[in-house]
C-alpha positions as CSV (number, residue, x, y, z in Angstrom):
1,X,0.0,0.0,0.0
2,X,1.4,3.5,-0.7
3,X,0.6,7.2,0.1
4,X,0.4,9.7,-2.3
5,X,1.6,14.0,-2.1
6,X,-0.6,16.0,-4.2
7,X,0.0,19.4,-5.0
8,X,-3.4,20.9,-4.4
9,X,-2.9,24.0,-6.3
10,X,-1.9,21.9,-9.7
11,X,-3.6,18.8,-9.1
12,X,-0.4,17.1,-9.7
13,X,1.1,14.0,-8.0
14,X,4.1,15.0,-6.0
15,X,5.5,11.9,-5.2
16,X,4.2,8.3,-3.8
17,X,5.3,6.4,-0.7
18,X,5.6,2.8,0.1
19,X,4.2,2.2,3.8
20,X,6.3,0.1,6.2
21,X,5.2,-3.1,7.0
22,X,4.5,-5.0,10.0
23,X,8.1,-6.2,10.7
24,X,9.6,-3.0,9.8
25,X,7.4,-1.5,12.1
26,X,8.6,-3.5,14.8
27,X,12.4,-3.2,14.0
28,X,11.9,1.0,13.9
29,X,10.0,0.8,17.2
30,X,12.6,-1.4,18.7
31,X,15.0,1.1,17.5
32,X,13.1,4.1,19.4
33,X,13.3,2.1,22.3
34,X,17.4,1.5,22.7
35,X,17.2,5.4,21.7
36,X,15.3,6.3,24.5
37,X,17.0,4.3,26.5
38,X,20.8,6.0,25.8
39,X,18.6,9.7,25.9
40,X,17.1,9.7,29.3
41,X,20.5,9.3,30.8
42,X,22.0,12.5,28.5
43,X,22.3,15.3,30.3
44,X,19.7,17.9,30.1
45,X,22.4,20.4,28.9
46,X,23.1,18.0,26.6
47,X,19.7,17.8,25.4
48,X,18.8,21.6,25.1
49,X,22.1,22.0,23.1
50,X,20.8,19.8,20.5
51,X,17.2,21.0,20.6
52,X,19.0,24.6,20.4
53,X,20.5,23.5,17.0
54,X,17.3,22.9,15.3
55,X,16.9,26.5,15.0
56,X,19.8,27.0,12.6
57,X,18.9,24.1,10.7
58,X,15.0,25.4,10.3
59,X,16.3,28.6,9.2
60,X,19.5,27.7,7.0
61,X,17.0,26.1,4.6
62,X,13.9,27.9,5.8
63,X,12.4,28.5,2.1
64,X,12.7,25.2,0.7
65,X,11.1,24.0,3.5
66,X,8.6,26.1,3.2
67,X,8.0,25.4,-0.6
68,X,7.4,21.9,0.9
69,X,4.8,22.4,3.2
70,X,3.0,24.6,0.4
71,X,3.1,22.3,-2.6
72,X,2.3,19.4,0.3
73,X,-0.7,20.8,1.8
74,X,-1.7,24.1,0.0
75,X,-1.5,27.1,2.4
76,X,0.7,30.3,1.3
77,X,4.3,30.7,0.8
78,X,4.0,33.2,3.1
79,X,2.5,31.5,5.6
80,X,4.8,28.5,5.3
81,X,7.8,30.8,5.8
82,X,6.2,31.6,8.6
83,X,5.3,28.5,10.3
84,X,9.3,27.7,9.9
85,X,10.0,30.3,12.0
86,X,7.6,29.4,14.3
87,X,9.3,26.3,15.0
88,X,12.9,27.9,15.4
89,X,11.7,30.1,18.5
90,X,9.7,27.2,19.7
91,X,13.5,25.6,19.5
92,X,15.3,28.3,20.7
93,X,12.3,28.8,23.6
94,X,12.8,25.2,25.3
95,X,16.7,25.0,24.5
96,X,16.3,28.2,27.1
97,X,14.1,26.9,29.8
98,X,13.6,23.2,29.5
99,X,16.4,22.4,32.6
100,X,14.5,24.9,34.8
101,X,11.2,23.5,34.0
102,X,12.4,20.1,34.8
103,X,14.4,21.1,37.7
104,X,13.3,18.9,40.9
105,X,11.0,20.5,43.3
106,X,11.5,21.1,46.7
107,X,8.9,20.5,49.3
108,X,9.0,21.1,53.2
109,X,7.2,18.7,55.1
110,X,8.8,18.7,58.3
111,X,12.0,17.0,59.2
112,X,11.6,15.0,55.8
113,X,13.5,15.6,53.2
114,X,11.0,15.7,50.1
115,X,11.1,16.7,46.6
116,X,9.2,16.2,43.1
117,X,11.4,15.0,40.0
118,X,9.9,14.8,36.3
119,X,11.6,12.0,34.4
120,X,10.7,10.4,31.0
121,X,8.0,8.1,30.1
122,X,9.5,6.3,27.1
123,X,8.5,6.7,23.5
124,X,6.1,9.0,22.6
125,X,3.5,8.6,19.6
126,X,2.7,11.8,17.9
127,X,-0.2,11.8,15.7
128,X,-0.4,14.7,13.7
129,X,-2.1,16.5,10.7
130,X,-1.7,18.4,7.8
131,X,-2.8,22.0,8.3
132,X,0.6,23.0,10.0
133,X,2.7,20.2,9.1
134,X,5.8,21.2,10.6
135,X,4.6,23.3,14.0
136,X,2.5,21.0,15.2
137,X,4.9,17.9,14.7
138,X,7.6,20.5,16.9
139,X,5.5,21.1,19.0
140,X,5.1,18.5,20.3
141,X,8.3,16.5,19.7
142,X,10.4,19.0,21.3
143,X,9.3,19.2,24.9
144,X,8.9,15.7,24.9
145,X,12.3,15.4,23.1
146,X,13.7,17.7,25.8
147,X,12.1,16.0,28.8
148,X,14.2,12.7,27.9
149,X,12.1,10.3,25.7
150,X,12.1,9.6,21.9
151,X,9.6,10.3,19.7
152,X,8.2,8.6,16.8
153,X,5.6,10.6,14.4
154,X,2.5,9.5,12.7
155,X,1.7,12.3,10.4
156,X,-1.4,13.3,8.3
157,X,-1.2,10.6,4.9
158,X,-1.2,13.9,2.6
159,X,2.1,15.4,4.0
160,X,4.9,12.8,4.3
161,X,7.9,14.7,2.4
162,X,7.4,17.2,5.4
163,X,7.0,14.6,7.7
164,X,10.3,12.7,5.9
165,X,12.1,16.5,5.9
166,X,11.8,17.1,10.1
167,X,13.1,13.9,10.9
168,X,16.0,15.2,8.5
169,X,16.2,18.1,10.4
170,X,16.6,16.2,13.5
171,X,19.6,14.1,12.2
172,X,21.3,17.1,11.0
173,X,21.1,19.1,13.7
174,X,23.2,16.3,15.4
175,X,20.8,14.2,17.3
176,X,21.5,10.1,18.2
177,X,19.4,7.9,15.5
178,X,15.9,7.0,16.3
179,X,15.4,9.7,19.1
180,X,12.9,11.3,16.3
181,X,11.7,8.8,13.9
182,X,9.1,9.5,10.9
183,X,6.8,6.6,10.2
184,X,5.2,6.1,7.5
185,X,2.2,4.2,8.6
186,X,-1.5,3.9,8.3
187,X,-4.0,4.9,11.1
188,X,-4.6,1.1,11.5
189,X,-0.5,0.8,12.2
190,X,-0.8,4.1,14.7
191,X,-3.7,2.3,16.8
192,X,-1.7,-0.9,17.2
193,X,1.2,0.5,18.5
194,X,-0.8,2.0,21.5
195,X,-3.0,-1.5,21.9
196,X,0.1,-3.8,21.9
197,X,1.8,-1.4,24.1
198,X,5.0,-0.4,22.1
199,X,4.9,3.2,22.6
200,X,4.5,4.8,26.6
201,X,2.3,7.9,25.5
202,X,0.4,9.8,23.0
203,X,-0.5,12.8,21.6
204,X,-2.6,13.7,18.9
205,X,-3.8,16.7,16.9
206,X,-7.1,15.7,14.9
207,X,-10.2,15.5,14.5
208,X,-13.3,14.5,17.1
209,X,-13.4,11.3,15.5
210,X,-9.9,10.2,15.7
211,X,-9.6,11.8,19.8
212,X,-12.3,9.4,20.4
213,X,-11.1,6.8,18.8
214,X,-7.1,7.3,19.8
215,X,-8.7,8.1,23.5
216,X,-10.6,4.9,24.0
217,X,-7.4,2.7,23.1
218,X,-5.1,4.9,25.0
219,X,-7.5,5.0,28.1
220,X,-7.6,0.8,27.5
221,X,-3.8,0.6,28.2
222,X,-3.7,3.2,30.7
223,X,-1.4,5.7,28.6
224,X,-1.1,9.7,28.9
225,X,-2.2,11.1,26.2
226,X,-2.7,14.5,24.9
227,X,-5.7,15.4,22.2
228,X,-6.2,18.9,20.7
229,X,-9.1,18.6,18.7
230,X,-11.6,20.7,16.8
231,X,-12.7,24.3,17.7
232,X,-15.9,26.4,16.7
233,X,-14.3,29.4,18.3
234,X,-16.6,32.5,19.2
235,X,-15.4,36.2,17.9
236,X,-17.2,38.4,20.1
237,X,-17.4,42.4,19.5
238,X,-19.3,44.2,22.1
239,X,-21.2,47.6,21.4
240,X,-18.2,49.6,22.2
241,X,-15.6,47.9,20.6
242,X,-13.0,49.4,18.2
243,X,-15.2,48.4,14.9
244,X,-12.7,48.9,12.2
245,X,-9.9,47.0,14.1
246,X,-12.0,44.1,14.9
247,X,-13.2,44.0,11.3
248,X,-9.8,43.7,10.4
249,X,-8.4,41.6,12.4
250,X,-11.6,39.3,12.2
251,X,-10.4,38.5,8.5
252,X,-7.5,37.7,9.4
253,X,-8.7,35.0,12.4
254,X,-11.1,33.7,9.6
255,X,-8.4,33.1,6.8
256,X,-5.7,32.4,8.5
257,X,-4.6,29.0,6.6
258,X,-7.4,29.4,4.4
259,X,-9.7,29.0,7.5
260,X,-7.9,25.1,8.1
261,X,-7.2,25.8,11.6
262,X,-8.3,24.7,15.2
263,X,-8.3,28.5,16.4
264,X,-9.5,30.0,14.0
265,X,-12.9,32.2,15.0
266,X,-15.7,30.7,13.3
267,X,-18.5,32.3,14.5
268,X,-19.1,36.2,14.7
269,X,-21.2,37.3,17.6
270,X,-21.8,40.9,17.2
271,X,-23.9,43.0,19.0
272,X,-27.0,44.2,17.1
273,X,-26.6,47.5,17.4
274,X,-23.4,47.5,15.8
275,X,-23.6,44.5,14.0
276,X,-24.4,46.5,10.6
277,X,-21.2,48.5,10.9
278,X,-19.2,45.6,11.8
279,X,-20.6,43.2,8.5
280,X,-20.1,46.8,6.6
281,X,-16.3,47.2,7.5
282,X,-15.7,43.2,7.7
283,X,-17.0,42.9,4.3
284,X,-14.6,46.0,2.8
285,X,-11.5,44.0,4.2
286,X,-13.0,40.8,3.6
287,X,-12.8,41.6,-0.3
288,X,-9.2,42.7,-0.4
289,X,-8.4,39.2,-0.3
290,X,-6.7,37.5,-3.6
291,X,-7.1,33.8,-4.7
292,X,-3.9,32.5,-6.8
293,X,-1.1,30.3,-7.0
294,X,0.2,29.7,-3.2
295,X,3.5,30.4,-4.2
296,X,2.6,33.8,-5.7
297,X,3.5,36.0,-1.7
298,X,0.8,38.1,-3.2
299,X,-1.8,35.4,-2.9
300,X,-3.7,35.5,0.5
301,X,-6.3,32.8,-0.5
302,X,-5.2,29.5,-1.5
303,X,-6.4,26.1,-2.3
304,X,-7.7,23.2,0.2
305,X,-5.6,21.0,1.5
306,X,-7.8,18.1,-0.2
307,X,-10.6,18.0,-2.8
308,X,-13.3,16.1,-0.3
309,X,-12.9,19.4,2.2
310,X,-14.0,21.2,-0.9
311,X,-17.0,19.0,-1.0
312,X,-17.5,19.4,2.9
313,X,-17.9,23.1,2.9
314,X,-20.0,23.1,-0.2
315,X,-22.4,20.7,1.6
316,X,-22.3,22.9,4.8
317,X,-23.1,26.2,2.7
318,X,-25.9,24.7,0.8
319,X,-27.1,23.9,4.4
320,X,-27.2,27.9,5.0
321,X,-28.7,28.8,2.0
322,X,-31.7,26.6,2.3
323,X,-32.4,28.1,5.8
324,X,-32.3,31.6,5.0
325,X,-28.7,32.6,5.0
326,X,-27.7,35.6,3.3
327,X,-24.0,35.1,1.1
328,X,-21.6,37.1,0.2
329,X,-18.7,35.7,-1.8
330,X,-15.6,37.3,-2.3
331,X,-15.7,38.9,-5.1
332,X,-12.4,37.9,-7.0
333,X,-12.0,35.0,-10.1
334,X,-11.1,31.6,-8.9
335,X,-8.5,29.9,-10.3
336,X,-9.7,27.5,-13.0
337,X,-7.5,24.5,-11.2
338,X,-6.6,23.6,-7.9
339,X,-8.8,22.6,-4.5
340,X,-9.9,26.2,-4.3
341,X,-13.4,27.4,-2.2
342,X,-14.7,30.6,-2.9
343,X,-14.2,32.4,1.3
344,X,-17.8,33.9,2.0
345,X,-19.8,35.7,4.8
346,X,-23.0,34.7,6.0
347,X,-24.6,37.7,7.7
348,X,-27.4,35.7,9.1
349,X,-26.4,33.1,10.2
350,X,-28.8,31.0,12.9
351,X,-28.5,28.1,15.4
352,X,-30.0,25.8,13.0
353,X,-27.4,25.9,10.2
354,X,-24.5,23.4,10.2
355,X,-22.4,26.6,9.8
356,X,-22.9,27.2,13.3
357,X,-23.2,24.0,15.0
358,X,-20.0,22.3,13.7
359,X,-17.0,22.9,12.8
360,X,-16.4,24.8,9.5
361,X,-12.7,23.6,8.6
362,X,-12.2,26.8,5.4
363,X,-13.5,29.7,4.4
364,X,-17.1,30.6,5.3
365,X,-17.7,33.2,8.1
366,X,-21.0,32.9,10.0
367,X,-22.4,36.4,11.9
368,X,-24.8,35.9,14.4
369,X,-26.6,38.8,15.7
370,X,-26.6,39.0,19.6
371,X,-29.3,41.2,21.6
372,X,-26.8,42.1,24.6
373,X,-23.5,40.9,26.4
374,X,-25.8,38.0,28.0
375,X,-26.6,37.0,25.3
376,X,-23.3,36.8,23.3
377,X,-22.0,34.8,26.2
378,X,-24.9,32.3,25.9
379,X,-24.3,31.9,22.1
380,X,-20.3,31.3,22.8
381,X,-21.2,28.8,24.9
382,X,-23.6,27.1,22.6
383,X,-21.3,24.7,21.7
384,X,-19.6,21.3,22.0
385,X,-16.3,23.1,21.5
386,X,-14.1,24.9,23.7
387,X,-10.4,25.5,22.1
388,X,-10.2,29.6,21.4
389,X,-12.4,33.1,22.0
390,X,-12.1,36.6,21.1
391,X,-13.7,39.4,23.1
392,X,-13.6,42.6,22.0
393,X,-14.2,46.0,23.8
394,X,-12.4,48.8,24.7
395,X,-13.7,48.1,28.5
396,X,-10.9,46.0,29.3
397,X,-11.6,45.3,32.8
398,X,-15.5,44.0,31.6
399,X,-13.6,42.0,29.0
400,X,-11.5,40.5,31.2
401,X,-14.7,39.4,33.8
402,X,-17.1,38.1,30.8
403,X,-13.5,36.2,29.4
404,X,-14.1,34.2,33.1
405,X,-17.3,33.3,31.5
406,X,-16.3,31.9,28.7
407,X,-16.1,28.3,28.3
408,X,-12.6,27.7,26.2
409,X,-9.0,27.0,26.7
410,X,-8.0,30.3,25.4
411,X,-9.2,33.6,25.5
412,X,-7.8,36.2,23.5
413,X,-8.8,40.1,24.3
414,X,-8.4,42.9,21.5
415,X,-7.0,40.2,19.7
416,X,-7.4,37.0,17.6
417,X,-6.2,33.3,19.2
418,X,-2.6,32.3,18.3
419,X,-0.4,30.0,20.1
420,X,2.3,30.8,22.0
421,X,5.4,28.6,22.8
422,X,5.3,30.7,26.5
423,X,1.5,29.8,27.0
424,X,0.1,26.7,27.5
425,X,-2.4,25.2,24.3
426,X,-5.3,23.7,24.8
427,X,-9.0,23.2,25.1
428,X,-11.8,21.6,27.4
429,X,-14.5,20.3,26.1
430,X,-14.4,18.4,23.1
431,X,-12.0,20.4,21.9
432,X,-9.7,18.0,24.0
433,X,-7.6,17.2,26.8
434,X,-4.2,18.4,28.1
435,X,-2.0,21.4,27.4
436,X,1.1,21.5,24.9
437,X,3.7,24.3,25.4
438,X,5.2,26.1,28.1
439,X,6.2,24.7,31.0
440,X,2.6,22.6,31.2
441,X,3.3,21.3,28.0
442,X,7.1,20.3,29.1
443,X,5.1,18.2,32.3
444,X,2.7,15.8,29.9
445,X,4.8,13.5,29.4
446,X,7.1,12.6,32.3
447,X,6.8,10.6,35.7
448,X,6.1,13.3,38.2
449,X,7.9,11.6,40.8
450,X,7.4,12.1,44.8
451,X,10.9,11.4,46.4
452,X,10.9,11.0,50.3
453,X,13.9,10.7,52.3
454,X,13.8,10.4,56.0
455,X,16.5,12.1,58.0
């Protein structure tokens, strides 16, 4: 069996991929294991040296690793560039502070001497996807890299030359064999290696579906895991927000990889009494936005990652139309080729449409009408999700008490949701379980360890 690249902008096959069988599964696993083994005992200084190499190595080659994770998965050049970069500070960010973070603790008990160590699990599984090929494998690997296990990834079928490209990375920037492995393997491969035990922990990036699905095995075997799943994040602007700003910016949280992100807002409760200026100044940035070739930095709109997401959306706008919604497309030619989706604003959008109630994965921008700040809060909540929020209002302090009101991992003020290698990731809800980054994020995979030692 093989997986197949496609360039979603031409259509074209990149390149195909044999999968690994069963025994070479078990010889790279086996492999990962005697790594591990050796890495836990290298000294943390040791480690962060290593992990602060990666940096140089991102950037050295940053633009053809870019051009990867465009043709790969579709998103812009500039974005892509951008995502690289990312993943150098996350680099440079733990080669800084992983040995405080995994410093022992102290505790005073009395005439005990006590303390708190955080030492490795084994190997972990990372199961990762497509729409930020290259953060969201770092990401994770890293801290868990740091914290003393190895790491072997599972990434999204669609994107294995970037998958094949950071375990390169890796290797060059001088770490031991098999302390980061790529595998190319099917989610049926993935799911055995947690049921028969060969990997100590998982984390995956994904959809509802597979959380479920990974969590249930994982929760079988009694293995950590960390799932960040979907998001149907709220957008809220209050009555005296800064209009033209949020506007702006609320493009931007919309598009941002096409709208094939976890945090990106995806519904827009605005207050009625401003909710006419708002679609009015939403819709005039809205249609500066360019369709095109991804590797064009003048395109801001590019393809789908896949043709059946086009398929997806189209079945979720249909949806819309046919109770009541009110479209406006963006008024710019599409590209007669490529996995493109025309982006598009529903201005009255209701609880009944799909568009609100699941997850739009692209382009399409809901706005839902909201009465008062009571009710903008209840229609945030009305959800299954809780990843990201925006509030906006130039009453920070009233901001700040509705945010504790707000059922989400995130809440982002005057702002849109981006992650932060400094602040911890992560949702409740269905949007998953467990933080990535920071020092949190550092802590999800190791044996916190209570050491007592009587006098």
């Amino acid at each position: 069996m093989k997986i197949t690249s496609i360039n979603p902008y031409t259509e074209a096959i990149i390149k195909e991929f044999d999968l690994l069988t069963a025994d070479q599964i078990n010889e790279e696993i086996r492999k990962s294991r005697n790594a591990f083994l050796a890495w836990r005992d290298v000294k943390i200084a040791e480690r962060t040296a290593l992990i602060r190499n990666l940096a140089p190595e991102l950037r050295k080659e940053q633009r053809r690793y870019a051009t990867t994770i465009t043709k790969e998965m579709g998103k812009t050049i500039t974005e892509s560039l951008a995502e690289v970069e990312k993943c150098a500070r996350l680099c440079e960010y733990y080669a800084d502070n992983a040995e405080t973070f995994l410093q022992p603790e102290h505790i005073q008990t009395g005439e005990k001497q006590c303390y708190v160590s955080f030492e490795p699990l084994g190997i972990v599984l990372a199961i990762m996807p497509w729409n930020f090929p290259f953060w969201q494998a770092f990401r994770c690997a890293v801290p868990a890299i740091a914290a003393g296990n190895s790491c072997v990834l599972k990434h999204a079928s669609n994107v294995p030359e970037s998958a094949l490209e950071i375990e390169r990375i890796f290797m060059n920037a001088g770490f031991p064999h098999n302390v980061f492995k790529t595998l190319l393997i099917d989610p049926r491969s993935a799911i055995q290696l947690i049921d028969e035990d060969k990997v100590d922990a998982v984390s995956l990036t994904g959809s509802n579906k597979a959380g479920e699905q990974i969590g249930e095995i994982a929760g079988k075997r009694i293995k950590p895991i960390v799932l960040e799943l979907g998001g149907s994040d709220p957008f809220i602007v209050l009555e005296d927000a800064d209009i033209d700003k949020a506007a702006e910016t609320a493009v931007k949280a919309r598009m941002l990889n096409v709208g094939q992100s976890c945090v990106s807002s995806k519904r827009f409760i605005v207050i009625d009494a401003i909710s006419e200026k708002f679609i009015s100044k939403f819709t005039e940035h809205f249609q500066s936005l360019k369709m095109g070739d991804p590797l064009d930095e003048n395109t801001t709109v590019s393809p789908l990652a896949r043709r059946d997401f086009v398929e997806e959306l189209e079945g979720q706008l249909n949806d819309a139309k046919q109770k009541g919604g009110n479209i406006i497309f963006l008024d710019a030619p599409k590209p007669k080729k490529g996995f493109f989706f025309t982006p598009c604003i529903v201005t009255n959008a209701t609880r009944e449409m799909r568009i609100v109630r699941e997850e739009v994965f692209g382009p399409i921008a809901p706005i839902i009408k909201a009465a008062n700040e009571e009710e903008a809060i209840r229609i945030a909540n009305d959800t299954e999700y809780g990843l990201g929020s925006c509030i906006w209002s130039k009453d920070v302090k009233k901001a700040q008490r509705l945010a504790t009101r707000i059922q989400s991992g995130i809440v982002a003020i005057n702002d849109m949701v981006k992650s932060d290698p400094r602040m911890p990731f992560g949702g409740i809800k269905k949007s998953g379980v467990g933080r990535e980054l920071s020092h949190y994020g550092i802590k999800e995979f190791v044996n916190v360890k209570t050491v007592v030692v009587k006098n």
